[in-house]
C-alpha positions in Angstrom: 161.5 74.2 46.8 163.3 75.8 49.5 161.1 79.2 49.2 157.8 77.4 49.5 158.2 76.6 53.3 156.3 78.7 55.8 158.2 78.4 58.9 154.8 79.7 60.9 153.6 75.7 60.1 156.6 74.6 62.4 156.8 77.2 64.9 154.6 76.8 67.7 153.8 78.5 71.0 156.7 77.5 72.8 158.9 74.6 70.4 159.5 73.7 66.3 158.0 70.5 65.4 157.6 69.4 61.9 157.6 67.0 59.5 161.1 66.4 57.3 161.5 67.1 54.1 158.1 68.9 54.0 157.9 72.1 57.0 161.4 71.3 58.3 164.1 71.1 56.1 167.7 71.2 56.3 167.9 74.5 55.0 164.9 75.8 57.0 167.0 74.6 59.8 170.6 76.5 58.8 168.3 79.7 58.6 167.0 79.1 62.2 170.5 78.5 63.3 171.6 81.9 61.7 168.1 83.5 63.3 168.8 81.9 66.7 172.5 83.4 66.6 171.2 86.8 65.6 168.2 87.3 68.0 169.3 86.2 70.9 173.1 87.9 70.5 175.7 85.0 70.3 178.2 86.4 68.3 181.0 84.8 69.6 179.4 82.9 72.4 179.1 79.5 72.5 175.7 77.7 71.5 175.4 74.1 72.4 173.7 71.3 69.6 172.4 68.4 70.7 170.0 65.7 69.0 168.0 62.9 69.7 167.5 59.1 67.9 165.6 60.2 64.9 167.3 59.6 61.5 167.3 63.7 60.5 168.5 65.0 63.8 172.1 64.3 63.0 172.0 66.4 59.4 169.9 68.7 61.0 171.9 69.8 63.9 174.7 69.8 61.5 172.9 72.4 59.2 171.9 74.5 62.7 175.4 74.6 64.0 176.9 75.9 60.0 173.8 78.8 60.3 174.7 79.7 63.9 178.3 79.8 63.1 177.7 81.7 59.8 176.1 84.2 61.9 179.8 84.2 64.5 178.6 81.7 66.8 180.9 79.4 68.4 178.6 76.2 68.0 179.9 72.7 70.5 178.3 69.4 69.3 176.8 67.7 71.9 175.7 64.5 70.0 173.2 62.3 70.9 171.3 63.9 74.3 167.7 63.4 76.2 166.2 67.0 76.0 166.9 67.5 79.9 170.5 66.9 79.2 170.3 70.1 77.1 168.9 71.9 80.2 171.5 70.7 82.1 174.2 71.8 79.7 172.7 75.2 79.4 172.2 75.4 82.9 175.8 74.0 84.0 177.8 75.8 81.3 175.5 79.4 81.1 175.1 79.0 77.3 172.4 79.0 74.9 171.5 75.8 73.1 169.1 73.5 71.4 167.6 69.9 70.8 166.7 68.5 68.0 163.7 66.5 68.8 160.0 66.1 68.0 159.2 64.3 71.7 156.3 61.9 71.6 155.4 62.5 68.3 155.6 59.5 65.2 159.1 59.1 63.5 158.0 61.4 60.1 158.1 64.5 62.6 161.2 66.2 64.2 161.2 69.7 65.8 163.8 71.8 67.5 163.8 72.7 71.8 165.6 75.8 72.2 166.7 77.4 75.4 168.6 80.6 76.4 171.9 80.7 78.6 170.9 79.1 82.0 168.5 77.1 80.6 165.8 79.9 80.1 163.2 79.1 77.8 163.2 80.7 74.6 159.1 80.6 73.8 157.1 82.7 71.9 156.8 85.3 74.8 160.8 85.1 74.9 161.7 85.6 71.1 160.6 82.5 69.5 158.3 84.6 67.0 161.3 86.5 66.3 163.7 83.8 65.3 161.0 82.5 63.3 160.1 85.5 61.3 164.1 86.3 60.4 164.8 83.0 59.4 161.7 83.1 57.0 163.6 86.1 55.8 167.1 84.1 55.7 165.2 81.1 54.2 163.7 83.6 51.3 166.6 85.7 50.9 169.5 83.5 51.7 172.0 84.1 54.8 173.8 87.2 55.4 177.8 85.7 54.8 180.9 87.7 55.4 184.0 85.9 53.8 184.1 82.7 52.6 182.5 80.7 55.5 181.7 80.2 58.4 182.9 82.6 61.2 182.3 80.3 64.8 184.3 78.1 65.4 182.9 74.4 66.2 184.0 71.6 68.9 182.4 68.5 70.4 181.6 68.1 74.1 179.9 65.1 75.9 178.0 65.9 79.2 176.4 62.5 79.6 178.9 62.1 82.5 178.3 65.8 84.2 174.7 65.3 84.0 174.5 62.2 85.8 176.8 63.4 88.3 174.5 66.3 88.9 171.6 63.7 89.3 173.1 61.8 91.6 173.8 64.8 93.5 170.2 66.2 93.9 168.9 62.4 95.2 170.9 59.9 97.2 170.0 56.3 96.3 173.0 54.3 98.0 171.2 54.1 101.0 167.9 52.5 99.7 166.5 48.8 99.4 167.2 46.7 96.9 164.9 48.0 94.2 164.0 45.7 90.9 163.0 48.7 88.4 161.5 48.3 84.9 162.3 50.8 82.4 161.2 51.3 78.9 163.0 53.1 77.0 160.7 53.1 74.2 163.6 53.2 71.6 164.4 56.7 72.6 166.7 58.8 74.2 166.3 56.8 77.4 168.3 54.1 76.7 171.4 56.2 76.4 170.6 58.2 80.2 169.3 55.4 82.1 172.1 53.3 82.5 174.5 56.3 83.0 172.1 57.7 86.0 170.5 54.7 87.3 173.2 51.7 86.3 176.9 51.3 87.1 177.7 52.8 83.3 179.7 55.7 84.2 179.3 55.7 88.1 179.4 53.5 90.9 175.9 51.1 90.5 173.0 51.5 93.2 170.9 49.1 94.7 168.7 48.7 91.4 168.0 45.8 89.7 167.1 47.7 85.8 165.1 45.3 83.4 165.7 46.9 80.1 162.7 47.3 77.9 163.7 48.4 74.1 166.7 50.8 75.0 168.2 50.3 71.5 168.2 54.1 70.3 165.9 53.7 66.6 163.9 56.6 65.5 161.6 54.7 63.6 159.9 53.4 67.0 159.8 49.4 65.9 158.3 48.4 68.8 155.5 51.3 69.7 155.3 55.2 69.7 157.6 56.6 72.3 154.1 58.5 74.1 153.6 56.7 77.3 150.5 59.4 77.7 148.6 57.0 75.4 147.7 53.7 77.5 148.4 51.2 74.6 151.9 52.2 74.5 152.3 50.8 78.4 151.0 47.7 77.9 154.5 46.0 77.0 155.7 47.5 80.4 152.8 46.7 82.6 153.6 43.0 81.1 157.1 43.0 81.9 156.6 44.6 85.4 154.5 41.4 86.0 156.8 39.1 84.6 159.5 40.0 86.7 158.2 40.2 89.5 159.3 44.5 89.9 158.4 46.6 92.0 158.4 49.2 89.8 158.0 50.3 86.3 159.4 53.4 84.3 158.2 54.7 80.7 160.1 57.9 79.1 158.8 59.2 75.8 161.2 59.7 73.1 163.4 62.6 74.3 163.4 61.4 77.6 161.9 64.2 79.4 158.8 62.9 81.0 158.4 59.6 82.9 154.9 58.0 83.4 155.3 55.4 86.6 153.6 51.7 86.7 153.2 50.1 90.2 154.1 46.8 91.1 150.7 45.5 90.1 151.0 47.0 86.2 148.5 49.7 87.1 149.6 53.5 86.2 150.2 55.9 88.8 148.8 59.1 88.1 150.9 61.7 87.3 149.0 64.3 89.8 150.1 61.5 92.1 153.7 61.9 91.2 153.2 65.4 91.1 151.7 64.9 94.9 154.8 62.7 95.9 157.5 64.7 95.2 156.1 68.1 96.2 156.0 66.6 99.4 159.5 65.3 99.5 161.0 68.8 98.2 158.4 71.2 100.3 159.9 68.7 103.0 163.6 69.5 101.7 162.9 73.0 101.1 161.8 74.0 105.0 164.6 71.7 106.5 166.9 74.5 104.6 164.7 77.3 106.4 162.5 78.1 103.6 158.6 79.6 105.4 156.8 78.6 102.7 157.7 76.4 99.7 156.1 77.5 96.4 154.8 74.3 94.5 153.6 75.2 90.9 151.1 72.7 89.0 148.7 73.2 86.1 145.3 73.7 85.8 144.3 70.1 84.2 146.6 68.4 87.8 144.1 67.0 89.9 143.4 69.3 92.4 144.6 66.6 95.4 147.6 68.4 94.3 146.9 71.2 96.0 145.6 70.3 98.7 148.7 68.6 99.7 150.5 71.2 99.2 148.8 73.4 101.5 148.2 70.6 103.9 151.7 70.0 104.2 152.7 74.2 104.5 153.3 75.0 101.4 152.2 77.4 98.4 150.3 76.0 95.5 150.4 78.2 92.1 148.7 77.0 88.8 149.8 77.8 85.7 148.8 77.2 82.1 150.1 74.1 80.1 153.5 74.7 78.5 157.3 74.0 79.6 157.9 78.0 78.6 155.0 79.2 80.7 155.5 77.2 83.9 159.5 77.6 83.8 158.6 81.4 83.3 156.4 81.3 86.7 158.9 78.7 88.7 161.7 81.7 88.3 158.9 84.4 88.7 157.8 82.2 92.3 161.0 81.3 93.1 159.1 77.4 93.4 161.1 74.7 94.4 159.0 72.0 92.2 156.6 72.0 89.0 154.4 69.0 87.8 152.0 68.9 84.8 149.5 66.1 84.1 151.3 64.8 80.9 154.3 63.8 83.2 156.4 67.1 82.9 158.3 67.7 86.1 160.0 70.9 86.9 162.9 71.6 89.7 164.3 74.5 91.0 167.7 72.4 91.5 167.2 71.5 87.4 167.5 75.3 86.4 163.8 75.4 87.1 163.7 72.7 84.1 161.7 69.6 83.2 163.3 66.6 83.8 162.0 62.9 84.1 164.8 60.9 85.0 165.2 63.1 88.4 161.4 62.8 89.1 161.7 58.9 88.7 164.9 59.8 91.3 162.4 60.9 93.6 159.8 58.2 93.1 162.7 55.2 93.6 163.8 57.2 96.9 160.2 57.3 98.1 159.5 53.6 97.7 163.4 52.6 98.8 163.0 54.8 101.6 160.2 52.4 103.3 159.0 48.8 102.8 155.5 50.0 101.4 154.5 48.4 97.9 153.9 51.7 95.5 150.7 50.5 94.6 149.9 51.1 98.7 152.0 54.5 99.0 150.5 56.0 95.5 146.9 55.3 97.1 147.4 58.4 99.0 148.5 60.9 96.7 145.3 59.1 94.9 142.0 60.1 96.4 140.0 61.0 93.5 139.3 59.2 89.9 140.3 60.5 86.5 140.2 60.3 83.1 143.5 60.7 82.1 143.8 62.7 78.7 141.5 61.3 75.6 142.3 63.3 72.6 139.4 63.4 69.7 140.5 64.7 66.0 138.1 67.7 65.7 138.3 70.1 63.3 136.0 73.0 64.5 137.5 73.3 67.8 135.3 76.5 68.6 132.1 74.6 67.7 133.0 71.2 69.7 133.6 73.2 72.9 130.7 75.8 72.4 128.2 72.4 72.0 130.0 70.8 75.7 129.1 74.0 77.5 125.4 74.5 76.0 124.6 71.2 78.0 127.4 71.2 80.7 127.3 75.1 81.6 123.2 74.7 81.4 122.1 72.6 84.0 124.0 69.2 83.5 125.3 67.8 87.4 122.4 67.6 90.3 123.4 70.9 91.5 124.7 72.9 88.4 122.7 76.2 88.0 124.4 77.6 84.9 125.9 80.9 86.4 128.2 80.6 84.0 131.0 82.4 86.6 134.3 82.7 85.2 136.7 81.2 87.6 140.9 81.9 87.9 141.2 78.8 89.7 139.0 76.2 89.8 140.3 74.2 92.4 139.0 76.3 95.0 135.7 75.4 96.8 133.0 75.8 94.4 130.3 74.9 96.7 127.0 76.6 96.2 128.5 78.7 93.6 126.8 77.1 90.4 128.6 75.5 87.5 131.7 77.3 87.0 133.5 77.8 83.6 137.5 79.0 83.4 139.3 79.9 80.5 142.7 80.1 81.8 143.6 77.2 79.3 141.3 75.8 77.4 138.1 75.4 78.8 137.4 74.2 82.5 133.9 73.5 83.9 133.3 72.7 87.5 130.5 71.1 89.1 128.5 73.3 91.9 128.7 70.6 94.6 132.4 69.9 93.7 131.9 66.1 92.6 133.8 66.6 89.5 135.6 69.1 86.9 137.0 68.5 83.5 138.8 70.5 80.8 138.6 70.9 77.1 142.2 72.0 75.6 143.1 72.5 71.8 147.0 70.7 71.1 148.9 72.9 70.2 151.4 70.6 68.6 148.8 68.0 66.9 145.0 68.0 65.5 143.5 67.2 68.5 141.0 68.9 71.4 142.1 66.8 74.6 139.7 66.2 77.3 141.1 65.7 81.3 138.3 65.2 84.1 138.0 64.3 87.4 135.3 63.6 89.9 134.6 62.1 92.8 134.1 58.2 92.0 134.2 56.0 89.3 130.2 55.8 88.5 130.2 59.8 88.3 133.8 60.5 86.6 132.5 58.0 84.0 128.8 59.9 83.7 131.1 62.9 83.3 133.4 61.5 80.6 131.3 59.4 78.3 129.0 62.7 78.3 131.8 65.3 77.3 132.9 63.3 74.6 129.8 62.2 72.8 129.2 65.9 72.2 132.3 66.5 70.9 132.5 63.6 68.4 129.1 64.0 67.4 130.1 68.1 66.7 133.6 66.9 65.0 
């Protein structure tokens, strides 16, 4: 029954992500189109509705538009968009909107991206709570109606078109070499954007050669989960960027809003390495426009070549916490010219200080088309230390998992670890001498004294799982490091 759902299962710290038909409905959703109308003021404003490939988005973002316009919203169908061409559409046109999308996650689940005119995040910080609570009410109580229906009125718009335009715009790729590029699509929203931006669909076609790799739009995911974070899911790209002899390969998850990179050899490039690349090419930008001292934002879990790079090449290095809310919030609080995250989130002042991974891969192609270099030779700079990449373990006390990792790791594990136990803002800073170091700025971070290696224990807040992200020094000691973190907290699951 309608009255049983508890929207506070959905909501989360900065997006909605359910599962249909049990915490999102289609009714849930009309009430959280009403709620989104009503809290954030959009009584005759216009409120843009997009969604991506999954069966429900369609009804849903239906069922949204009929709340918001109950509520005298004017709502425009956007149909089928990547979650970055809803940024781009708030951004371009100053109006509030929303995605219907659950991202990486498997095809039971779908979940709702909002944003605020300009594409401002709406988070929990930023009335996310809010919406949630009054459409609990709506939900309960049923919708506050004047006359007979609704009072917005609705239209369609597409902005596939305008937003690869405005891509094109930001990074010039006529002038590179030939480029053979790999992309898969992964069933998702991909396989609708790529060929607009990067192909001669809508535009006038660049020097790529694009080997499509499952770019039929199917919500089911046939072929694998649409979360390049998790190495299986590469494997059919790796294979193809062999095959073909490429020199590059491209995976987007299922809204299209991150982009994980494989070199010509099928090995990953990390994302701190993307993050790395294109800092560099926008703090580059940024002072050849006159700017003293670019701001480059990254989170805590990057590697911290990141900023070191930053500073080496005169700019500003901020971290944040993980989140799209939270680091969008400090890019317009910084005035920072380009964000990266770990999980292949990548955030541009040009974007509407937005996420976007179809203009990072921009960035990447125009790095490597820029120069004869193989990317498997250019990414070894941005490279220098070894990681772990994120291993997620299905724990359910959290508290007790972590607390068991730091009795051992905080108490005298690494050669020079004294167990000061210091709390530490940010612990990419030289920790030499200082003991082992633990921050809480998100999730747990410990750091070793003599700096040869740091890794960080985060609850999802989106699935069951506490993720683990290290780094260290070499192979032998990141693997010491890794295989030492997690037995604890399996053992303590």
């Amino acid at each position: 029954m309608t009255e049983e759902i508890d929207l506070s299962a959905s909501f989360k710290a900065y997006d909605v992500r359910g599962i249909v038909g049990e915490t999102i409905t289609a009714e849930a959703v009309e009430a959280i189109g009403a709620a989104f109308a009503d809290v954030l003021k959009l009584s005759g404003q216009t409120v843009l509705v997009g969604g991506d490939m999954r069966p429900s988005s369609p009804e849903f973002a239906a069922a949204f538009a009929r709340g918001a316009a109950y509520r005298g919203a004017n709502p425009v169908m956007l149909g089928l968009i990547s979650t970055d061409e809803l940024y781009y559409a708030c951004g371009s046109m100053e109006a509030a909107g929303v995605v219907f999308t659950a991202s990486h996650n498997p095809a039971a689940y779908n979940g709702i991206k909002m944003a605020q005119a300009g594409a401002v995040p709406v988070s929990s910080d930023t009335g996310l709570y809010e919406i949630r609570d009054l459409a609990q009410i709506y939900l309960d109580e049923g919708l506050p109606v004047s006359g007979d229906g609704p009072q917005g009125e609705t239209t369609a718009l597409d902005v596939l078109e305008g937003y690869a335009r405005y891509l094109r715009s930001l990074v010039d790729l006529s002038g590179i070499r030939p480029l053979k590029v790999v992309v898969d699509a992964g069933n998702g929203m991909a396989g609708l954007t790529t060929p607009a931006v990067l192909g001669d669909q809508l535009l006038q076609g660049l020097p790529l050669d694009i080997v499509e790799v499952y770019f039929e739009l199917d919500g089911t995911f046939p072929n694998h989960p649409a979360n390049p974070l998790e190495p299986e899911n590469l494997r059919d790209l790796q294979e193809a960027v062999i095959e073909h002899g490429a020199d590059i390969g491209l995976a987007f998850d299922g809204d299209a809003d991150r982009c994980f990179v494989i070199d010509e050899l099928g090995n990953p490039v990390s994302p701190s390495a993307i993050t790395a690349l294109v800092a560099r090419r926008e703090i580059a930008r940024a002072k050849a426009l006159g700017e003293q001292t670019p701001v480059i934002i990254h989170n805590l879990i990057t590697s911290r070549a990141v900023p070191e790079l930053v500073e080496h090449d005169g700019g500003r290095a901020v971290v944040t916490r993980v989140g799209h809310s939270f680091i969008k919030a400090v890019m317009a609080k910084e005035g920072a010219v380009f964000g990266g995250e770990h999980s292949a989130h990548y955030y541009f002042r040009d974007f509407y200080n937005a996420d976007t991974g179809m203009l990072a891969a921009m960035h990447v192609l125009a790095a490597l088309g820029e120069q004869d270099t193989a990317l498997s030779a250019l990414a070894e700079e941005y490279e220098p230390y070894v990681s772990s990449g994120e291993i997620n373990s299905t724990v359910e006390d959290k508290t007790g998992a972590v607390a068991a990792v730091l009795e051992e790791f905080a108490n005298g594990h690494g050669d020079n670890a004294e167990g000061t136990g210091v709390v530490c803002d940010a612990c990419h800073r030289d920790l030499a001498g200082r003991g082992t170091v633990v921050s809480t700025m998100d999730g747990t971070t410990v750091c070793a004294a003599d700096g040869s290696f740091w890794f960080n224990l985060r609850p999802s807040n989106t699935e069951p799982f506490l993720r683990f992200n290290g780094e260290a020094i070499d192979s032998k000691t990141m693997e010491l490091v890794r295989d030492g973190v997690l037995e604890i907290v399996r053992r303590n699951a």
